[in-house]
N, C-alpha and C positions, 0 to 999 in steps of 0.2 A: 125359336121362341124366347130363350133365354137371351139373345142378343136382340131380341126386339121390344124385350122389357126391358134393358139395358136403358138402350136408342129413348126410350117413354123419359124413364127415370131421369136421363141426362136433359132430353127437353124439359123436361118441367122444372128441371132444375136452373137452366138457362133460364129460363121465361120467372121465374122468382129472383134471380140476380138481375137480370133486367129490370123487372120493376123495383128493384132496393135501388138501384142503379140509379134510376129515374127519380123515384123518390129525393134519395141524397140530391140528387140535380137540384129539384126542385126548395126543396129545405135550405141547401147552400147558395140559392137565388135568394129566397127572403131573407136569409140571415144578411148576405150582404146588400141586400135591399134598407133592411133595417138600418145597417151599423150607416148605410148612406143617408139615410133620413138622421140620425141622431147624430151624425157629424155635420152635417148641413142646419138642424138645427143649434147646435152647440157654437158654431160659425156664425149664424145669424145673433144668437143671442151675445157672443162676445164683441160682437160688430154694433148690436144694441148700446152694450154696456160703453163702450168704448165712444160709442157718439154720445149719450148721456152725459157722460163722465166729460168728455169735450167742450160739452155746449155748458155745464156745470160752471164748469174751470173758466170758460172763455166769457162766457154772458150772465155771470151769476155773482164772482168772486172778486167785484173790484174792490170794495172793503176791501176783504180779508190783504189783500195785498198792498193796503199803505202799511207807513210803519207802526211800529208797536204803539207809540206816543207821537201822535199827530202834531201841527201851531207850533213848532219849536220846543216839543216836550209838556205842553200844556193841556193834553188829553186823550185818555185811554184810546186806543182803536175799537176797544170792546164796548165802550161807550157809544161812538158814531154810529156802528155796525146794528145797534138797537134803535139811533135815530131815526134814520135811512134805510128806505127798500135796496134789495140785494138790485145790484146795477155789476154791467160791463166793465165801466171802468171807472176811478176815479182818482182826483188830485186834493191836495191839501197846500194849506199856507198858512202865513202867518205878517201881521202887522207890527211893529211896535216906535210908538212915537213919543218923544218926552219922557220926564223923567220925576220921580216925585209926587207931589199933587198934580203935573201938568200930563202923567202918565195917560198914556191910549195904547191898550192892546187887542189886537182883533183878528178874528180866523175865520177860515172859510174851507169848503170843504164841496168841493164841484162831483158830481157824475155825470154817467153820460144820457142819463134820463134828464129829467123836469128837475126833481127836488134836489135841493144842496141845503145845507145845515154853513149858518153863518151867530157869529157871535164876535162879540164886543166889551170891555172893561173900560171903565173911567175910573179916577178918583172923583169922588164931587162934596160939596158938603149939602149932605140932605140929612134931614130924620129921618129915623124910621117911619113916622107919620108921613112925614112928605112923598118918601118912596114909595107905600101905600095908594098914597092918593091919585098919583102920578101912573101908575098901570092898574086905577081902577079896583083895587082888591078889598076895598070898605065897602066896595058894592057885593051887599047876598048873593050865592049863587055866581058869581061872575069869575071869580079865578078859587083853585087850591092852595093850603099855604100850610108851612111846616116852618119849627125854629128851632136851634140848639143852639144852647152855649153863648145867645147873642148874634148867631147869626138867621138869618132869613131868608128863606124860599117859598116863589111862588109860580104859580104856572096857570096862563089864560084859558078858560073853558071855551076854545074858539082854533078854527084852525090855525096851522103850525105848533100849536102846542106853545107858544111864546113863554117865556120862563125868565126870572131873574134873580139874582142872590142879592144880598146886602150883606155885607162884610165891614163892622166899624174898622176905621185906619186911621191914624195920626198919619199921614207921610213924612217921610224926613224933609225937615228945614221948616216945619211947623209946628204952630204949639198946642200940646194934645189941649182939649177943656172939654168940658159937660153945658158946651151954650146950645140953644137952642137948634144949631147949626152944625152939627158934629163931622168931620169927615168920615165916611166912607168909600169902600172896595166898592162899586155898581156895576154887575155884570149882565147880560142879557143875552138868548139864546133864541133862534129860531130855526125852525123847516120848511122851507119856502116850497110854494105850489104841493101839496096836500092834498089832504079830499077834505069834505067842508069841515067834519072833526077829526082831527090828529089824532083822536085814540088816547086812554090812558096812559098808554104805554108807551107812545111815542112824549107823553107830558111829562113822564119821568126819565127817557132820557134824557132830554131837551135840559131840562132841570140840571140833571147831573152832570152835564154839558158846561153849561153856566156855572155849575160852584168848582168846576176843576178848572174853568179860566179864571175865574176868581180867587182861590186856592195860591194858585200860577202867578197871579199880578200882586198878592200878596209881598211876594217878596220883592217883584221888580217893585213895587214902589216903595219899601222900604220901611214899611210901616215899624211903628217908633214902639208898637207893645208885642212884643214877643207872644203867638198863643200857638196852643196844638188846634188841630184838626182831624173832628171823623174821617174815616176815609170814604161814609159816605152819606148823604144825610137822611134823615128819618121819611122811609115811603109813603107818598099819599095813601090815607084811607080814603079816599073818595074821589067823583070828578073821573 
């Protein structure tokens, strides 16, 4: 009898090892069921990031990868970068012809999309009135316009955002006066193929676009009155 409660005891003590047994099986299946799903998804998501982070870099960041100062040193990167949608890739350049009053400098600035951002500086002898007149800015409503210190910016309520500075200049091998006719820095800036309005915001790059070629041709042409300059000019309230 004693050895057939024994024989009981030891069964039932089998048959509880067995199921801890099984259990554990079972437990140590989900657990590495688990750790397989959260590696697989940890995989997926670094394989996410990693294409993001790719297609970021490759089709996103041609900005950012010109150089600091675009034109031959004649404007910020961080100025463009506000101009222009993010693009794949892009190029810059720079023009410059004559010298003096007979000064022409001009940039351009390609992606690999539609828009590209080009600008141009002359010397010329305009007024301030004439330069007005001439992109329109006496008419109500039709351009924004800011001034410091003598000089003059403005930006068209109209696609590209078209922008121009006026900077007075004597050039060298001229004689400064106060006639009706005065020499002038004339700078001008645009964003080509746009939506039908440029946005505020693209008006004031554009702008500040124009016053650091202008800024820039300042000294290629030699202007005869030495002056400082903001480093940037007063932002549209409006427009």
């Amino acid at each position: 009898m004693a050895w057939e409660k024994r024989e009981r005891v030891k069964a039932r003590v089998a048959d509880q090892q067995s199921e801890r047994t099984a259990e554990n099986r079972e437990w140590i299946a989900t657990k590495e069921s688990a750790k397989g799903f959260f590696f697989c998804l940890a995989v997926l998501c670094l394989a996410g990031g990693a294409a993001w982070f790719g297609y970021v870099q490759i089709f996103t960041k041609g900005l950012e990868r010109l150089p600091a100062k675009v034109c031959d040193g004649a404007v910020d990167r961080d100025v463009v970068i506000r101009a222009l949608p993010k693009t794949r890739s892009a190029e810059e350049g720079a023009t410059r012809q004559g010298v003096g009053q007979d000064l022409h400098f001009s940039c351009q600035v390609y992606t690999s999309g539609e828009p590209f951002l080009t600008g141009w500086v002359d010397v010329e002898r305009a007024s301030p009135q004439a330069w007005l007149r001439y992109y329109g800015a006496d008419v109500r409503d039709n351009a924004v316009r800011v001034s410091v210190d003598g000089i003059e910016a403005l930006a068209k309520l109209n696609a590209s955002g078209r922008a121009s500075v006026y900077i007075p200049c004597a050039p060298k091998g001229v004689q400064a006066d106060e006639s009706s006719r005065p020499y002038a820095i004339i700078s001008e800036a645009n964003v080509i193929a746009t939506e039908e309005d440029a946005g505020a915001a693209v008006r004031q790059a554009v702008t500040d676009v124009a016053y650091q070629l202008a800024k820039h041709s300042y000294k290629l042409a030699e202007c005869q009155a030495p002056r400082g300059f903001p480093d940037e000019l007063p932002r549209y309230t409006n427009g």
